[in-house]
C-alpha positions in Angstrom: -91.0 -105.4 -8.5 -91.3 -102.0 -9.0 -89.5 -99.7 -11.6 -87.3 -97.5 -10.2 -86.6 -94.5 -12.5 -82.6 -94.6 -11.4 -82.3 -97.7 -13.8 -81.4 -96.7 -17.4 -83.7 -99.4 -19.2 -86.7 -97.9 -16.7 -86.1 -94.5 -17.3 -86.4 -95.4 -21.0 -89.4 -96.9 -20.5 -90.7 -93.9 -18.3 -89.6 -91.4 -21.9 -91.2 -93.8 -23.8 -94.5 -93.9 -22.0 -94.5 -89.5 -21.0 -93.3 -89.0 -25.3 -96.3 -91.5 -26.2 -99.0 -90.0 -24.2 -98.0 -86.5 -25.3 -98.5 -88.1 -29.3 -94.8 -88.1 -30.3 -94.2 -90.7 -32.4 -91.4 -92.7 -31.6 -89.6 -94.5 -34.3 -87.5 -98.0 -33.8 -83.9 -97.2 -35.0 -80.6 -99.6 -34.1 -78.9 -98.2 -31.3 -75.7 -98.0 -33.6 -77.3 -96.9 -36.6 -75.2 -94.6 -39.1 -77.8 -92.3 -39.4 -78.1 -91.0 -35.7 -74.3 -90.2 -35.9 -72.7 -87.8 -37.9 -69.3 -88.6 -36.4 -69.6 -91.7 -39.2 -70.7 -90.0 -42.3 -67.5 -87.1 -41.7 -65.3 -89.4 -41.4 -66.3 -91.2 -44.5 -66.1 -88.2 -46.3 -62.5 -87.1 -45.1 -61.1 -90.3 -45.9 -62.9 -90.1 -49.4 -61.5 -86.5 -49.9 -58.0 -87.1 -48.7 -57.7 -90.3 -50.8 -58.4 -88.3 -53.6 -55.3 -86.2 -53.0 -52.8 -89.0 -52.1 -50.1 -89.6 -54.8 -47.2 -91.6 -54.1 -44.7 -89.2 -53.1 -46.7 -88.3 -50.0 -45.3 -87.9 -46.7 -46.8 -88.5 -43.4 -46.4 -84.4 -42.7 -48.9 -84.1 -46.2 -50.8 -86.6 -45.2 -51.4 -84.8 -41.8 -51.9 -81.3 -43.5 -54.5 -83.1 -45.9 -56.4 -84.4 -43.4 -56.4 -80.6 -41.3 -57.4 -79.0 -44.2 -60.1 -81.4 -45.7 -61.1 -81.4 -41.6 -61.6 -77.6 -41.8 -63.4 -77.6 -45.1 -65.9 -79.9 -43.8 -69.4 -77.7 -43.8 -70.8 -77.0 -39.9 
């Protein structure tokens, strides 16, 4: 059969091949690894900061103001 480049796992293997032949080397990493999303390592780190900051006599409303300002503080 032939590879049609409209299928995602043949346009893959069409990246792969053009990458290759140009020398970039192309690493194996899990599709859901940690380190390819940073959506996973903010999140850790705002639940780690707001933690911090809970005490027992926090409310929902500080817990929401907590979380906006450890959001904003967050380095782009």
């Amino acid at each position: 059969r032939r590879r049609q480049l409209d299928d995602r796992p043949h346009r893959a293997w069409f990246i792969r091949d053009y990458l290759q032949n140009l020398g970039v080397e192309i690493k194996e990493w899990p599709a859901s690894s940690p380190d390819l999303n940073p959506t996973e390592y903010s999140c850790d780190q705002l639940l780690l900061t707001v933690h911090a900051r809970v005490t027992n006599t926090t409310t929902l409303d500080d817990l929401q103001q907590m979380l906006f300002e450890e959001w904003e503080a967050i380095p782009q």
